[in-house]
C-alpha positions, 0 to 999 in steps of 0.5 A: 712100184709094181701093180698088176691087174687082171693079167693073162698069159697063154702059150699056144693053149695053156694057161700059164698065168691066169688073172693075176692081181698084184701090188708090191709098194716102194722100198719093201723086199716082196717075195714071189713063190711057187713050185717049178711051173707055177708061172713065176718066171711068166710073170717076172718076164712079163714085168720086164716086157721080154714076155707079152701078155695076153691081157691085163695091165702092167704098171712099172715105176709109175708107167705102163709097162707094155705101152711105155716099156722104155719108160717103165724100164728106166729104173728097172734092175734084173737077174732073170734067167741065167746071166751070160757073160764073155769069159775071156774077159775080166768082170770089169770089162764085162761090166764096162761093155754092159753098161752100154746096154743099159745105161752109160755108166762112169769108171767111178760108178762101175768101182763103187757098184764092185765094191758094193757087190764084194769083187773089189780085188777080183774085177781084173780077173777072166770071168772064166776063173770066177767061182759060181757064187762071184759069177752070182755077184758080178750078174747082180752088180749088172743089175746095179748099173742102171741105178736102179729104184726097183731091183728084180731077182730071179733065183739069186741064190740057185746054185750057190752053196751055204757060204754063198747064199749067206752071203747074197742075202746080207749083200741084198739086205745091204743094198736094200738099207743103204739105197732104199731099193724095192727088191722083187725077189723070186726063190725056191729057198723059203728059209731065205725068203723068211729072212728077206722079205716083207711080204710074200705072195704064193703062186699055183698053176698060174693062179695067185693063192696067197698074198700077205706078209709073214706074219699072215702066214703064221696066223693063218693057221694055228698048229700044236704039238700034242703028246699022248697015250694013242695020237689016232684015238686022240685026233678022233675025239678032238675032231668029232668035239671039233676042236681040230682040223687036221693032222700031221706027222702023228704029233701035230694037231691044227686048232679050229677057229678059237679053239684053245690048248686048254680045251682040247686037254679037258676033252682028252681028260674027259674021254680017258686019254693020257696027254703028257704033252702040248704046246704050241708050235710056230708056223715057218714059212716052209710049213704054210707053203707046204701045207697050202701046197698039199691043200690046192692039190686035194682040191 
């Protein structure tokens, strides 16, 4: 649906997106992450052709998104940036009056795409009465005019408060299930993401540091929490046996390669170390980012 080969961006002489390489396939939720500057919002402005690259290709929906925009766009969904409406009017003639920007859409198709979005009840309202996370849904039923295959999402949920981001999320797994979209999804809420998306791929300094599904991210690396007489002298005997690779938080140890719980006990044992407790720990998303995170800035 979306394939990205060897893209460039420069801005007056700095590097903000550096030979990226990505494939996201039809009907999966794909999420793309990164700290604020890591070149995110480039590449989704680059997706949609209001930003043009440096080099590389972009294919959308089967077409060339820089030679054949119109084309590639036909299908194309998005929240991008901050969706800006006329507030002195109701959201249903907001939706009327866009609709002509994007694609001729009949009275029936804006109700069905209200209701879709949760504002049945609210359409004849002044969008300046609306609440941010209405605000949220009146832009995302935007995105629906055009009876999109592939939907774009940047920064769905910013703003919105628990309830509302409950609420934007099964919106979108909704949408998801009962239109068979492929939804690119970019956010800084990971435990969102967690709950979103089918695969991720990381983003840092323009560059793409990972790309995989969440279950990789889980494997990836292999965390354990570890409860004994003296952390210090503990982790220092396990990395000299090398048995672990680092430490985190003076409770947390991360198994090298193949290493094993049971291992690291009979080397405490043998060393003379009191261990009252281990057991194994599951990676969340927000530990793999953060951890990648710390790794890239140390090299």
């Amino acid at each position: 649906m979306i394939e990205l080969q060897q893209v460039k961006k420069v801005f007056a002489g700095r590097l903000a997106v550096d030979d990226l390489n990505l494939s996201i396939k039809a009907g999966e939720i794909f999420g793309l992450l990164g700290h604020n500057g890591a070149g995110k919002s480039t590449t989704i402005g680059m997706i949609l052709g209001q930003v043009w690259p440096t080099s590389g290709k972009i294919t959308v929906c089967g077409h060339d998104a820089i030679s054949d925009r119109a084309n590639a766009l036909r299908k194309v969904g998005a929240i991008f940036e901050s969706p800006v409406f006329y507030d002195y009017l109701s959201g249903y003639r907001n939706l009327e009056i866009l609709s002509h920007y994007t694609a001729s859409t009949s009275p029936e198709r804006i109700r069905q795409i209200i209701e879709w979005v949760g504002l049945t009840g609210r359409e004849n309202s002044k969008v300046r009465t609306y609440s941010h996370g209405m605000r949220a849904r009146l832009a995302l039923a935007q995105a629906l005019l055009p009876k999109p295959d592939l939907l774009i999402l940047d920064e769905p949920g910013d703003g919105l408060d628990p309830e509302g981001i409950h609420e934007m999320r099964q919106t979108i797994l909704r949408l998801h299930r009962e239109m068979g979209l492929t939804i690119l999804l970019s956010s800084h809420l990971l435990t969102e993401v967690e709950q979103l998306c089918t695969r991720i791929a990381i983003m840092n300094k323009g560059r793409k540091v990972f790309e995989g599904t969440l279950a990789d991210t889980r494997e990836t690396q292999r965390w354990v929490r570890l409860r004994v007489g003296d952390f210090a002298r503990a982790a220092k005997i396990l990395r000299e046996a090398q048995l672990i690779a680092e430490t985190r938080d003076d409770k947390f140890v991360q198994l090298i390669g193949k290493a094993e719980n049971n291992q690291l006990v009979e080397c405490l044992v043998a060393c003379g170390e009191s261990v009252y407790e281990i057991a194994n720990k599951e990676q969340s998303l927000e530990d793999f980012y953060l951890t990648l995170s710390r790794n890239q800035r140390s090299q």
